[in-house]
C-alpha positions in Angstrom: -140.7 6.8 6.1 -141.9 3.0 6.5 -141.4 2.6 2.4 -137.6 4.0 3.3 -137.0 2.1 6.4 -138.0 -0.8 4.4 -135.2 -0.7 1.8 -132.4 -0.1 4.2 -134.1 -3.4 5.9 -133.9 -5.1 2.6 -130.2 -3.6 1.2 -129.2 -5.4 5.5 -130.3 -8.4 4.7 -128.6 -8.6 1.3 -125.2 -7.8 2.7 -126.0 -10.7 5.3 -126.3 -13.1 2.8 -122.7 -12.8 1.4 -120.8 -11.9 4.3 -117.2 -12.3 2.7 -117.6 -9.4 -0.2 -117.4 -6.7 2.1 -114.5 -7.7 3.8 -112.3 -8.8 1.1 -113.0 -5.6 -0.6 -112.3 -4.0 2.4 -109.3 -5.5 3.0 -107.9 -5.1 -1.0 -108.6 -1.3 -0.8 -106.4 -1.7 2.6 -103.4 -3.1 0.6 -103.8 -0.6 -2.2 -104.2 2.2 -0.1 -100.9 0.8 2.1 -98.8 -0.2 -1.3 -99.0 3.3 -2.4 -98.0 5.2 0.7 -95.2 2.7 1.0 -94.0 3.6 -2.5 -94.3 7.1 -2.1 -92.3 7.2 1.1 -89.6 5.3 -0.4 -89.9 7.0 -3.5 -89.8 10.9 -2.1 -88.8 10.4 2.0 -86.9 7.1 3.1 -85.5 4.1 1.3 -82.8 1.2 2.3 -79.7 0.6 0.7 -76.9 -2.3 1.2 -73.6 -1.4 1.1 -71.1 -3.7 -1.7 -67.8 -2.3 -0.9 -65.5 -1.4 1.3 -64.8 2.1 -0.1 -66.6 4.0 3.3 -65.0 2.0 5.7 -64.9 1.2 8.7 -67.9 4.0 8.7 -69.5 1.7 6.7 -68.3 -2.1 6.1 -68.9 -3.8 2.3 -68.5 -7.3 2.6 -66.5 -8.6 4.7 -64.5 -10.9 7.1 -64.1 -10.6 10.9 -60.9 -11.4 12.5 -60.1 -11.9 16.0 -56.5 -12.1 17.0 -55.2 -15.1 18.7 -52.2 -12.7 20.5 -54.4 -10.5 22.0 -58.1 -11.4 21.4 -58.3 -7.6 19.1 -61.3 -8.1 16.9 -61.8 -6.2 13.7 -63.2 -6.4 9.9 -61.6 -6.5 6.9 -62.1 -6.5 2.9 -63.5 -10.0 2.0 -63.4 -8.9 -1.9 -59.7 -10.3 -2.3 -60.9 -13.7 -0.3 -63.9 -14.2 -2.5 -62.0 -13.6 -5.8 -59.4 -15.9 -4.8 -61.9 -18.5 -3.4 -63.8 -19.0 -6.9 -60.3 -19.3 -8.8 -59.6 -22.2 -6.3 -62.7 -23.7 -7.0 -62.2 -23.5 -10.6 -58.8 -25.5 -10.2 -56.8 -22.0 -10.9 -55.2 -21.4 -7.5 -54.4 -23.2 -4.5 -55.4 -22.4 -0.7 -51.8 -21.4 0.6 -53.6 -19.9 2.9 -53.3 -15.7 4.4 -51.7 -13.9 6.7 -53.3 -12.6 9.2 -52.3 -9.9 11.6 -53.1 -8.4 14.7 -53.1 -4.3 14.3 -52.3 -3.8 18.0 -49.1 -5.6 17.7 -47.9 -5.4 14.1 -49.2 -4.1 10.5 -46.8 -6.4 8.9 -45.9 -9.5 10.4 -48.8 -12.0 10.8 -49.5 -13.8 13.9 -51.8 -16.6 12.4 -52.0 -18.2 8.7 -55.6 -18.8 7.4 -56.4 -21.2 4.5 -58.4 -18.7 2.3 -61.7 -20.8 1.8 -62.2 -20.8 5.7 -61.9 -16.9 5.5 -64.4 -17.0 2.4 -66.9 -19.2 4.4 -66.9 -16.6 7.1 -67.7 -13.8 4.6 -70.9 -11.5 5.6 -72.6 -9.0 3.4 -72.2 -5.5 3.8 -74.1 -2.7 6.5 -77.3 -2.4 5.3 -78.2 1.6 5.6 -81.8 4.2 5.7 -81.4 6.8 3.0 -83.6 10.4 3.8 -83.7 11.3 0.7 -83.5 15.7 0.2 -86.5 17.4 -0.3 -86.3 20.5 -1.6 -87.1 23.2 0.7 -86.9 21.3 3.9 -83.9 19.0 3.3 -80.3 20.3 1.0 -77.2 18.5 0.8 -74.4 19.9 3.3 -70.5 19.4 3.2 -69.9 16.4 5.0 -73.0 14.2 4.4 -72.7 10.6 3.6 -74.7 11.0 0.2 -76.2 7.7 -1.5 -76.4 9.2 -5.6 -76.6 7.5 -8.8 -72.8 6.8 -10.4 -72.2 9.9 -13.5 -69.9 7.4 -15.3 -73.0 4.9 -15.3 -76.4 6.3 -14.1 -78.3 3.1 -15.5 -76.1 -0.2 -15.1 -75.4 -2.2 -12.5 -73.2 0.0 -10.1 -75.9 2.5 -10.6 -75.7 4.0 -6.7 -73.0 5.0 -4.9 -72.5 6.1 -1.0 -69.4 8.2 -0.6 -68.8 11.8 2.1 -70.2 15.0 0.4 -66.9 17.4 0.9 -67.0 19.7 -2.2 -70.7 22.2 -2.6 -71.3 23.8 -5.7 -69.8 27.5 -7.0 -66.4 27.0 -4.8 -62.9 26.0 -5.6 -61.3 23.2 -4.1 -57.9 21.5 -3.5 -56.8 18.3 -1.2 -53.7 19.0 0.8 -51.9 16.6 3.2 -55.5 14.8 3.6 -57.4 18.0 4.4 -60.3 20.0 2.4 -59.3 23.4 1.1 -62.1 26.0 -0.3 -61.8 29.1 -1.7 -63.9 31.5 -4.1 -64.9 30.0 -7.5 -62.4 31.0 -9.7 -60.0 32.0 -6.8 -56.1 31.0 -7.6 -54.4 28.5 -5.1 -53.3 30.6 -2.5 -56.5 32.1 -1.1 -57.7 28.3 -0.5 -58.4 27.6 3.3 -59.1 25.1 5.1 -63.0 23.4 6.0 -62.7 22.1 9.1 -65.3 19.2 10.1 -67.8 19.7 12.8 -67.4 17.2 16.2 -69.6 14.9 15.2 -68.1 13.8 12.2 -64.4 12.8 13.7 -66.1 11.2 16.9 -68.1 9.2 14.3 -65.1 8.0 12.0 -61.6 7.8 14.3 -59.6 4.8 13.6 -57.4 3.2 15.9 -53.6 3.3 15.8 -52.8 1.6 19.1 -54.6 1.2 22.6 -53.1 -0.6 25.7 -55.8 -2.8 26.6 -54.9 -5.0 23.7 -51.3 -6.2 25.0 -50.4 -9.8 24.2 -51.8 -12.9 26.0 -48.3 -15.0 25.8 -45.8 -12.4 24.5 -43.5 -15.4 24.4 -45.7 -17.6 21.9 -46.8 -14.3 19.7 -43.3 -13.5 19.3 -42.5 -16.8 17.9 -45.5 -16.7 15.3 -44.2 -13.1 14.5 -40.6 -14.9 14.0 -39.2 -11.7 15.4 -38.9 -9.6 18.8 -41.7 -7.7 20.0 -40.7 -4.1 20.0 -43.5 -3.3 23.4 -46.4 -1.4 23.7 -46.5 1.7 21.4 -46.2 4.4 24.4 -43.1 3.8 26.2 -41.7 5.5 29.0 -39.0 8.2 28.5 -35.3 6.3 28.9 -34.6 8.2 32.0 -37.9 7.5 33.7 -38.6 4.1 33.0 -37.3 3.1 36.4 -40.4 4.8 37.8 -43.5 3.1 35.7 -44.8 0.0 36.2 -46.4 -1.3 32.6 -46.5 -5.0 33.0 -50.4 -4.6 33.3 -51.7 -3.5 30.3 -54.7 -2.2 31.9 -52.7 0.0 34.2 -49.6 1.9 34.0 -48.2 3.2 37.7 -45.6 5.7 37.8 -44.1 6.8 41.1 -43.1 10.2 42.5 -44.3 13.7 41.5 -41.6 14.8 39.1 -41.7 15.4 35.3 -42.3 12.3 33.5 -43.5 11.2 29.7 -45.1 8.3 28.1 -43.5 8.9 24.5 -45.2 7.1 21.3 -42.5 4.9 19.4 -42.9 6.3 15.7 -40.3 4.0 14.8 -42.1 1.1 16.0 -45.0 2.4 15.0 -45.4 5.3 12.7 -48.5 7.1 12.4 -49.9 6.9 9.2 -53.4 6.2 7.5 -53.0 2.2 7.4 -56.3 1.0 7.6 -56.9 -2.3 8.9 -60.2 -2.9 6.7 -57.4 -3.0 3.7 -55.2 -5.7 5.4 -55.2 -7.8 2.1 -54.8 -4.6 -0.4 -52.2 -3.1 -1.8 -52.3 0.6 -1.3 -50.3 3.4 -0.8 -49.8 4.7 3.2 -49.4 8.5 3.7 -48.4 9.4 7.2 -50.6 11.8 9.4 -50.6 14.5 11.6 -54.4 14.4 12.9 -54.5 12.5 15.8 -56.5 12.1 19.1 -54.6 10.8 22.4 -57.2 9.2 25.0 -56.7 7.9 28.6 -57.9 8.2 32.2 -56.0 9.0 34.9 -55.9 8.7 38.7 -53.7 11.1 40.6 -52.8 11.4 43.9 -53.0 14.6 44.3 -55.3 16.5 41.8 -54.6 19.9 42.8 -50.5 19.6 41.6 -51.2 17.3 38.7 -50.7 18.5 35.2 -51.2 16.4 32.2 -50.7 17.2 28.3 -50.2 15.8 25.3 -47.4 16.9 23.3 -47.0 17.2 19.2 -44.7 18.1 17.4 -45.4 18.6 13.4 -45.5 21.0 10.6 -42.9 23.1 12.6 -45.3 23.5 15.3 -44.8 22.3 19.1 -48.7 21.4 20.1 -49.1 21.1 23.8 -53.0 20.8 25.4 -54.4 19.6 28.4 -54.9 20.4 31.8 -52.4 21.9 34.6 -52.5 23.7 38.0 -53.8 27.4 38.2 -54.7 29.8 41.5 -58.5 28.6 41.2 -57.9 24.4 40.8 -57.1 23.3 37.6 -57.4 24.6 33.8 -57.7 22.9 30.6 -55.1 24.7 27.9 -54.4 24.7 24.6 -50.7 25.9 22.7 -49.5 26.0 19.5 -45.5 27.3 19.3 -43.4 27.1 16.7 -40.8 24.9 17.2 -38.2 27.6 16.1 -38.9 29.9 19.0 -40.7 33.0 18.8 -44.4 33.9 19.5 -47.2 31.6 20.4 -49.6 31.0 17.2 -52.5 30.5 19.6 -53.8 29.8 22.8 -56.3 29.5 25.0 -57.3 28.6 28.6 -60.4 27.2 30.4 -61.3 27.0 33.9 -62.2 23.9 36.0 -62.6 24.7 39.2 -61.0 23.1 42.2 -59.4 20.1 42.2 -60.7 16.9 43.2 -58.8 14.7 46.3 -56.6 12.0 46.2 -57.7 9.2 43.9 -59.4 11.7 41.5 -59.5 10.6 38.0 -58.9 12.9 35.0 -60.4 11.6 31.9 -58.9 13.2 29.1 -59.2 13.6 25.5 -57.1 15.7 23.0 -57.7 16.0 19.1 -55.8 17.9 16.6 -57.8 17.4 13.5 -57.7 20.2 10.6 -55.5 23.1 12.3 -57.8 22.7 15.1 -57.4 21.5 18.7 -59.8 20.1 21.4 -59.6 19.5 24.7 -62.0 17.2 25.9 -62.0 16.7 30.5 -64.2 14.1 31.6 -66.4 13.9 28.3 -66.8 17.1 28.5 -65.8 20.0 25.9 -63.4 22.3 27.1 -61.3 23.9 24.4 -61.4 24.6 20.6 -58.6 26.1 19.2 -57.7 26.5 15.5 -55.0 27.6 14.2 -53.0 28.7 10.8 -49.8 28.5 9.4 -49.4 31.8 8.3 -50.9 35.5 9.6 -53.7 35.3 6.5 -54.7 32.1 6.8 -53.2 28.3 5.4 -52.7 28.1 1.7 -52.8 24.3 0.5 -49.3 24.8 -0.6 -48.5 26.4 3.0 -50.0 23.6 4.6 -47.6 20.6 2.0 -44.2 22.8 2.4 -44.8 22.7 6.4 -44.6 18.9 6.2 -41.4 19.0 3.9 -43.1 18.1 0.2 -41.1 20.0 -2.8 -43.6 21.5 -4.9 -41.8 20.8 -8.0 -41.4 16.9 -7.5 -44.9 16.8 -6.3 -46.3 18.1 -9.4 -44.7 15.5 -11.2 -45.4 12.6 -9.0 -48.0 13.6 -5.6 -48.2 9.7 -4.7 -44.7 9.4 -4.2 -44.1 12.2 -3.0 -45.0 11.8 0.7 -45.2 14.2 3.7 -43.5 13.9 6.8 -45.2 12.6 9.7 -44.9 13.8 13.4 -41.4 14.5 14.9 -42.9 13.5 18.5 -46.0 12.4 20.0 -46.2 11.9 23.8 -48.0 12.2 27.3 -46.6 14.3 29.8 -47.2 14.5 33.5 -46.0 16.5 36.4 -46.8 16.6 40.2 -48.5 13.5 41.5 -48.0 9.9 41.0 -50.5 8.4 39.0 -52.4 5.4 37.7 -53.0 5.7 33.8 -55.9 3.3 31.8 -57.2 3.2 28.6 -54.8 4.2 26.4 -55.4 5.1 23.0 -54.0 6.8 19.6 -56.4 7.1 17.3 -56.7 8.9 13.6 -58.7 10.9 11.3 -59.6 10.9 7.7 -57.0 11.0 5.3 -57.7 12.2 1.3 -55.2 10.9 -0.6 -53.7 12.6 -3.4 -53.3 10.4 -6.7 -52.9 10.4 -10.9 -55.7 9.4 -13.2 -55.1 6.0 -14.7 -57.2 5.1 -18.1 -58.4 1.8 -15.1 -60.6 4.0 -13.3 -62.4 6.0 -15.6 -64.5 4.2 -18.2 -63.8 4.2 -22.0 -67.1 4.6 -23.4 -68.0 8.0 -22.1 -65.2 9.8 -24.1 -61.4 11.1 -23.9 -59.5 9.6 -21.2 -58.3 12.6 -18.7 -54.7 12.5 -17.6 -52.7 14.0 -15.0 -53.1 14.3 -11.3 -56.2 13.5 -9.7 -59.2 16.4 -9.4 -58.6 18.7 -6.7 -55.1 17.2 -6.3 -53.3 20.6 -7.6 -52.8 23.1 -5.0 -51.8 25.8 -7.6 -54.8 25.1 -9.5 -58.0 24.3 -7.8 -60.6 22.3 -9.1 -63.6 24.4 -9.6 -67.5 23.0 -9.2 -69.9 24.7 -10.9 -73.3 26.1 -9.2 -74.7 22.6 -9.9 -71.8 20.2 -9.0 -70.8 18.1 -5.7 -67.5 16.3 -5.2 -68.0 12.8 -3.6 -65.0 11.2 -1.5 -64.8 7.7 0.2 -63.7 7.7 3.9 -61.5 4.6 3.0 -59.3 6.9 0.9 -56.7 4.1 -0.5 -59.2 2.1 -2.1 -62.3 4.5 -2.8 -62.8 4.8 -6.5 -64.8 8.4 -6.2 -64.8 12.1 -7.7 -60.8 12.1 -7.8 -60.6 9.5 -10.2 -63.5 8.5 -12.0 -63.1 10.6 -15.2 -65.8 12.0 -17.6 -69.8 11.2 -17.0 -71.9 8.9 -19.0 -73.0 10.8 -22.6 -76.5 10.3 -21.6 -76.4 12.8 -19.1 -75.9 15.6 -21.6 -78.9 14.7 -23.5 -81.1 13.9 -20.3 -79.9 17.5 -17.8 -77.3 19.0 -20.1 -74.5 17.7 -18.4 -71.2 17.0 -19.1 -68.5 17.5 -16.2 -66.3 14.9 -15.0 -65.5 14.3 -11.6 -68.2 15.7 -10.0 -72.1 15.0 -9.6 -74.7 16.9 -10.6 -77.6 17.7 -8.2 -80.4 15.4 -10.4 -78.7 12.5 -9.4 -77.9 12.6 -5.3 -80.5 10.3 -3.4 -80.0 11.6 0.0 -78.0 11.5 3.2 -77.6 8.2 4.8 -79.1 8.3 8.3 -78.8 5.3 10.3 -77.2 1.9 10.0 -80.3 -0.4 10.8 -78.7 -3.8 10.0 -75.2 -4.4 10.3 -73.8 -7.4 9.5 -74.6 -10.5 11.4 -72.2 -12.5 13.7 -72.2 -16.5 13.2 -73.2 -18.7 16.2 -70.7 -20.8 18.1 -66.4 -20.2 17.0 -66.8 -18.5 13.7 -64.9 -15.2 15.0 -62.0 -17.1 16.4 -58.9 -17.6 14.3 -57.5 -20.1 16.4 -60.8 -22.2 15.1 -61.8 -20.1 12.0 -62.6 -23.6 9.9 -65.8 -24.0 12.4 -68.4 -22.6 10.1 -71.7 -21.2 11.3 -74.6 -19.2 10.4 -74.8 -16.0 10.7 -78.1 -15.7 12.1 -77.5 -13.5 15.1 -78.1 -9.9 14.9 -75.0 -7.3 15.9 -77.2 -4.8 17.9 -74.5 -3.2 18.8 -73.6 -1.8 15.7 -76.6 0.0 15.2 -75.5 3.6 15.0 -76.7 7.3 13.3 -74.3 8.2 10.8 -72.0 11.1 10.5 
């Protein structure tokens, strides 16, 4: 016992006399022990990602410029790619700084309302979101139709655009076809017409609307903005019907008054302002515009008299007359949904929902209609109310169903689907009935759009083999594209300028040797990453005027952190 006592006395004092060893093994251990559960949870459960380009926007922004509108103060973000490329050829001596256009969205998608020397623009250029892949793990986490997916590029797994981030909308062992900017599945192997449409769960249209028009953004000094525009201002998007505009009040753009309880309608001026899927994150692009049909209508009412007031939004497309929203009924009021054909006949669908009574005078109804893919929804007061889809036909929409109810020939748009564009709405408009009212927050906004297109020898690369020709993949409705039990198809949310499974031709050869794969278009299972989760550093703002067209030359760091576009992602 003393002998054993002894050396533990003895091994004591030794570690006394060197006091540092212990620790600074300690400590190294520590590290090690920390650097390789670090690189196994990036390497199997969670790893960051920046995003380049613009190709997911505005879900998720590339580089890029904000712009804020000296006609009404409207602040968005656009594509700095064309800036940057035209700034190094001026500092080269091979362009000059003529400046850019800018334009305000809210008032005009063509005419600008400021000119910009380029290389203040380019100073004000901010890299792109910066994102938290969880990466799948096979069995607790799968990839599921409408993901964002990070994935390594098939056309070059192992250069320097090796990861991409696009929206997961095709699963394996299914046919597929994009019609009028909707997702159509079927059967593998199935022919054309027993395609039907996938509609997209709440979250995912909540997460990526895009705004066509709201009120609140009216112009500071119409008289001034109409003399950088160099033409008239045609007024706010929704107008008054010609008969009733004696009865609304609109010169504040925060609130519209309309007197009496009769029939009345705030109309939206296509004309003016036709719906399409313009993208103001492609401002300084060239690319083709498609108009739409899927649409939400937003605003907040205050009514006189609840218990008498109805209020609806009206559409009319595809051969369809779309009313929903809320009316009277013998208990208080009711949120409704109806889809007529425009022809007369029977109702295609409908559906009713309780409220309850009516509130008193000043109530305020907060409303909220969608019609995104055949489907409508009837938001009161944040609140879900109604879901509604509809078809076309008794069995179900066909892709080609769905192009011949928006006018497109099948026979010219085999030959030529980018030309060959749909019609857009006949009519979009607010209606109201039985109170006088005060109407705020105003707003038109849009869903995704897929574009249809042709394969061009620019967007697929050389190297991996055969150039494919033709129309885009998935772009036939006659002839889906089919994916295999291995294959997903990948499509940017920024449609015109997404270079994704549409276009991008036949996969890298070292595929086939490395998985046995050889499919173009699609991407095989080996190579997804995982679903982007959260955005957990946007792109910074500058200090002091940077924002501010009407001083964008004052340059500042951008060192202060946009919390506010922290956000999940759907």
């Amino acid at each position: 016992m003393d002998s054993t006592g002894a050396q533990s006395a003895d091994d004591a004092g030794s570690g006394a006399a060197h006091p540092g060893q212990g620790g600074i093994i300690d400590t190294i251990q520590s590290l090690l022990v920390a650097f390789v559960f670090a690189m196994v949870f990036r390497g199997f459960v969670c790893e960051g990602f920046v995003i380049p380009t613009g190709s997911m926007a505005p879900t998720l922004m590339g580089a890029h410029v904000r712009l804020r509108s000296p006609a009404t103060s409207y602040e968005y973000a656009t594509d700095a790619s064309p800036i940057i490329d035209v700034a190094r050829r001026i500092v080269a001596g091979q362009a000059r700084d003529i400046g850019r256009p800018v334009i305000d969205p809210m008032i005009s998608r063509s005419a600008a309302v400021a000119q910009v020397p380029n290389q203040a623009l380019a100073a004000n250029a901010r890299n792109g979101d910066r994102v938290l892949v969880l990466k799948y793990i096979e069995p607790f986490t799968a990839p599921k139709r409408w993901d964002v997916v990070v994935f390594k590029n098939p056309t070059d797994p192992a250069g320097d655009s090796v990861y991409y981030i696009k929206r997961l909308v095709g699963m394996p062992n299914e046919g597929l076809v994009l019609a009028d900017g909707d997702v159509f599945t079927g059967p593998l192997g199935a022919p054309g017409d027993a395609m039907r449409i996938q509609r997209k769960p709440e979250m995912v249209p909540r997460a990526v609307w895009q705004p066509e028009w709201r009120s609140d953004w009216g112009p500071v000094d119409p008289r001034r903005m109409e003399q950088a525009l160099r033409k008239p201002w045609p007024g706010p998007a929704l107008k008054p019907a010609a008969a009733e505009r004696s009865r609304w009040k609109t010169d504040d753009a925060h609130a519209w008054s309309c007197s009496g309880d009769g029939e009345t309608r705030l109309e939206f001026d296509l004309r003016a302002w036709p719906l399409t899927d313009w993208n103001a994150y492609n401002a300084w692009r060239r690319v083709p515009e498609f108009p739409i049909s899927d649409v939400r209508m937003r605003g907040a009412f205050e009514v006189a008299n609840a218990s008498k007031c109805s209020a609806a939004v009206e559409l009319v497309t595809r051969g369809l007359r779309i009313e929903a929203g809320v009316r009277p009924s013998s208990g208080g009021l009711e949120a409704f949904a109806n889809v007529l054909p425009v022809d007369g006949g029977a109702s295609r669908a409908s559906r009713s929902q309780s409220l309850g009574p009516a509130g008193g005078a000043g109530s305020v109804l907060a409303l909220d209609v969608w019609h995104v893919d055949q489907k409508i929804w009837v938001f009161v007061g944040g609140a879900l109310q109604i879901e509604l889809p509809y078809e076309l036909d008794t069995d179900g929409t066909s892709p080609m169903e769905r192009l011949q109810s928006v006018g497109i020939e099948p026979g010219r748009y085999a030959q030529d689907p980018v030309s060959t564009k749909p019609k857009g709405p006949e009519s979009l408009a607010w209606k109201f009935a039985g109170s006088p009212l005060v109407a705020r927050d105003l707003r038109v906004d849009r869903d995704l759009y897929y574009q249809p297109g042709m394969l061009l020898p620019g967007n697929q690369v050389v190297s991996n083999g055969p150039i494919v020709v033709g129309r885009a993949f998935a772009c036939d409705p006659e002839h889906p594209a089919q994916l295999g039990d291995n294959d997903y198809l990948m499509l940017g949310d920024n449609s015109p300028a997404s270079r994704d499974g549409r276009f991008w031709g036949r996969p890298h050869p070292i595929l086939k040797g490395a998985i046995g794969f050889d499919r173009p278009f699609v991407v095989p299972r080996e190579l997804l990453v995982g679903a982007a989760w959260c955005v957990y550093f946007p792109a910074t703002y500058p200090l002091g005027t940077g924002l501010d067209m009407r001083d964008p030359a004052a340059r500042a760091p951008g060192i202060v952190p946009n919390f506010g576009s922290l956000r999940f992602i759907r």
